[in-house]
N, C-alpha and C positions, 0 to 999 in steps of 0.2 A: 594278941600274944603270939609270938613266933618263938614254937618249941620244937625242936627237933630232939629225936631220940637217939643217942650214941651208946651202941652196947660197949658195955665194958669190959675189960678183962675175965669180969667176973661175972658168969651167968647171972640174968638179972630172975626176979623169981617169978615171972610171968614167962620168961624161955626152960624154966625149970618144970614147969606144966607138961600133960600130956596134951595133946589135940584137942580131943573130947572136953578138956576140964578146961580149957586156951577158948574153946569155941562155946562154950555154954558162958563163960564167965565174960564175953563178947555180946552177945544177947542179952544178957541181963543188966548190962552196958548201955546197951541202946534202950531197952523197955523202960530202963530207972532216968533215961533221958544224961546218963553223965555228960560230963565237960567232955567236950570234941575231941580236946587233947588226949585225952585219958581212953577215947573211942580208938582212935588213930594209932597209938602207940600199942594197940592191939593188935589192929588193922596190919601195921608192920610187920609184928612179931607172927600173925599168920600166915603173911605174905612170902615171908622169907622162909619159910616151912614147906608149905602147900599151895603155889603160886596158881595152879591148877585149878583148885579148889576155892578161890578166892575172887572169882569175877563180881557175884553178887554185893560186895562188899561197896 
């Protein structure tokens, strides 16, 4: 499957999170083993936040 994530006009409600609640709910992403896509499109929205803070990923 080749998904890519295109923000939309409208804050999407995973960019509407703070850090903290964007990064725990990334974790428990990975722990519950979800779908790659749904990892990834995380993975983005931290990415474009705290680029810094995202090498681990």
């Amino acid at each position: 499957m080749d998904y890519h994530f295109t923000p939309s006009p409208r804050p999407s409600s995973l960019e509407l999170l703070t850090d903290e609640q964007l990064f725990n709910i990334y974790e428990l992403a990975v722990e519950a083993k979800a779908a790659p896509e749904f990892i990834e499109i995380i993975e983005d929205v931290l990415m474009k936040r705290r680029p810094e803070h995202c090498e681990s990923y």
